[in-house]
Every structure is written in structure tokens, then in C-alpha cells.
C-alpha positions as CSV (number, residue, x, y, z in Angstrom):
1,X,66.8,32.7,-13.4
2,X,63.9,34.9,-12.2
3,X,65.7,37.5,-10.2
4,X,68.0,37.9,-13.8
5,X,65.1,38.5,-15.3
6,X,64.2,40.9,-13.3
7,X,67.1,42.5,-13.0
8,X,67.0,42.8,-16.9
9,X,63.7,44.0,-17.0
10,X,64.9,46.9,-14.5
11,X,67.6,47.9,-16.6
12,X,65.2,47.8,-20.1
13,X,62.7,49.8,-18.1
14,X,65.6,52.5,-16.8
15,X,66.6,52.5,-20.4
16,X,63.0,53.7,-21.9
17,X,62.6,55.9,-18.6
18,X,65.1,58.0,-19.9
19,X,64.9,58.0,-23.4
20,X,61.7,60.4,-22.1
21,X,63.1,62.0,-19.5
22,X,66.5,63.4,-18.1
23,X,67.2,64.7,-14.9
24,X,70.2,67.2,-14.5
25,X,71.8,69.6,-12.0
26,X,70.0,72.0,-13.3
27,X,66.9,70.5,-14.2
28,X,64.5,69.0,-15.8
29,X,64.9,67.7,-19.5
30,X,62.3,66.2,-22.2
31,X,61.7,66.2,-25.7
32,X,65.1,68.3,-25.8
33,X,64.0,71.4,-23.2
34,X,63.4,72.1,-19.9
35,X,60.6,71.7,-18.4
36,X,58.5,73.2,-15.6
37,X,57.5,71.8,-12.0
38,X,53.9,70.9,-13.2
39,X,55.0,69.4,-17.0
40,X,58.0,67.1,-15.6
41,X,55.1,66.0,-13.0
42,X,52.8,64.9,-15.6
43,X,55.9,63.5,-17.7
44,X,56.7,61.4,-14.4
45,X,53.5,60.2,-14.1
46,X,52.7,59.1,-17.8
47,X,56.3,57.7,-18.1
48,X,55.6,55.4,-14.6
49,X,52.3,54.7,-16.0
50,X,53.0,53.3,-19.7
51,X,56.0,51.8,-18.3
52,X,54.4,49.6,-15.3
53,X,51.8,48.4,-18.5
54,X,54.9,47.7,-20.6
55,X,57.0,46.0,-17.2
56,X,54.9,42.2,-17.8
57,X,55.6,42.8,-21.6
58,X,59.8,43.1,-21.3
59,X,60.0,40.3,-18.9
60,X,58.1,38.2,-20.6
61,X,60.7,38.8,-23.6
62,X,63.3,38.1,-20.9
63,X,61.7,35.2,-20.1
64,X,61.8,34.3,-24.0
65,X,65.5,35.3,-24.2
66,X,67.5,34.1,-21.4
67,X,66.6,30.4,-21.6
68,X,68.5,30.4,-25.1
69,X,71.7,31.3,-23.3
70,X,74.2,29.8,-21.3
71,X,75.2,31.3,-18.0
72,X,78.6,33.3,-19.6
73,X,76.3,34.5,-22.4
74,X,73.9,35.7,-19.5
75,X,76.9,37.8,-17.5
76,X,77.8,39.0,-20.6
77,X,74.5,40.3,-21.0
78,X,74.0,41.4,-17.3
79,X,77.7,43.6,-18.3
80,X,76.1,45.2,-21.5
81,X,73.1,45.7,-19.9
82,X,74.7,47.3,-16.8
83,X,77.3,49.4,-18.6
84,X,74.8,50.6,-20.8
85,X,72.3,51.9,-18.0
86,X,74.4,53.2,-15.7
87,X,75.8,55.4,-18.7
88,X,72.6,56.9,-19.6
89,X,71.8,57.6,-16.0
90,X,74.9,59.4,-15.3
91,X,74.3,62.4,-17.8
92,X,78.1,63.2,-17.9
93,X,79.3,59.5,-18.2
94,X,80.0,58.6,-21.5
95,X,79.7,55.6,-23.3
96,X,83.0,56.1,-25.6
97,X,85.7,56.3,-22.3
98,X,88.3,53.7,-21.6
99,X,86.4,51.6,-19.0
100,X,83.2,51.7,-20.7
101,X,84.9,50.5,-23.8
102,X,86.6,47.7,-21.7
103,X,83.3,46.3,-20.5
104,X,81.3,46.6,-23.5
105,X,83.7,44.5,-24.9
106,X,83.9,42.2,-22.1
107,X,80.2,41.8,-22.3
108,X,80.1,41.2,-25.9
109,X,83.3,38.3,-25.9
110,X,81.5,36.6,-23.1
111,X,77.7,36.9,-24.6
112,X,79.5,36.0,-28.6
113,X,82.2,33.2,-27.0
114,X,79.9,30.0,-27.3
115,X,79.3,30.8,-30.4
116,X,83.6,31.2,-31.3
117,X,84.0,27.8,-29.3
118,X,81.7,25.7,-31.2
């Protein structure tokens, strides 16, 4: 269970990395413009620092979390997770294409599907 957690925290701290930060072919990208050598620097930094405080914080809500679910719930989860991250890294990738669409819902019938079965 701990290296799921982990994994989860990963992908939760991906996620907030780049809600504050993009990084394209050609350039640099936060709060909506480019930025410079020296700002995306700082931006790096402050990012990795508030983040590694935060890191303890999300896996302790995964800690919280994942007990509560069974192990299809917690693949499902892993999927949405995954699908998710992997779309926001990949700047062109979009979340609305056939394959993403196929496992979001994937992840969401196996995370909602003890819950049908009861």
C-alpha cells in the first residue's frame, strides 16, 4: 500500500507542478506568458520548495484515502490518476481524445463498481 501511495502522491504533486508551470518547445510558460531564464529559475525553485512542504501533507491524505477502497477501486484510481497526469504533461495531448476518454471511463467503472454491486 505504501508504494501506491506514493505513486499517488507523485502524480498529485505532478499535477500542482504544473498548474504553475508549463514547459514547451518553445519555452517557458507561467501565469499565462513566457518567461525568462532567471524568472522560470525562481519559479522552479519556489514550485520544488512549497511542493516538497506540501509532499508529507498529500500522502498523508492518501494515507487517509486509500484504506477506504478496495483493490479495483484503487486501479481505478491509479487509471484516473495516470490518464489525468500524463495529459497535462504532454502539452498537446488532450484530455477529450478517444483513448483518453476510454480510460477515464475505465477508471471511473472500476473506482464506482463496488458501489453498483452492492
Amino acid at each position: 500500500m505504501e508504494n501506491i501511495i506514493q505513486i499517488l502522491t507523485g502524480f498529485t504533486v505532478a499535477i500542482l507542478a504544473g498548474l504553475a508551470y508549463s514547459i514547451i518547445p518553445q519555452g517557458f510558460l507561467s501565469g499565462g506568458r513566457f518567461r525568462n531564464k532567471p524568472e522560470a529559475v525562481i519559479i522552479v525553485l519556489v514550485t520544488a520548495f512549497l511542493l516538497g512542504i506540501l509532499t508529507p501533507t498529500i500522502s498523508n491524505l492518501w494515507n487517509s484515502v486509500l484504506p477506504k477502497l478496495n483493490y479495483i477501486q484503487i486501479i481505478g484510481l491509479l487509471i484516473l490518476f495516470g490518464t489525468f497526469t500524463v495529459n497535462e504533461m504532454v502539452k498537446n495531448w488532450k484530455h477529450t481524445t478517444k483513448t483518453s476518454v476510454v480510460l477515464y471511463l475505465a477508471g471511473i467503472i472500476l473506482l464506482v463498481i463496488p458501489h453498483i454491486t452492492q
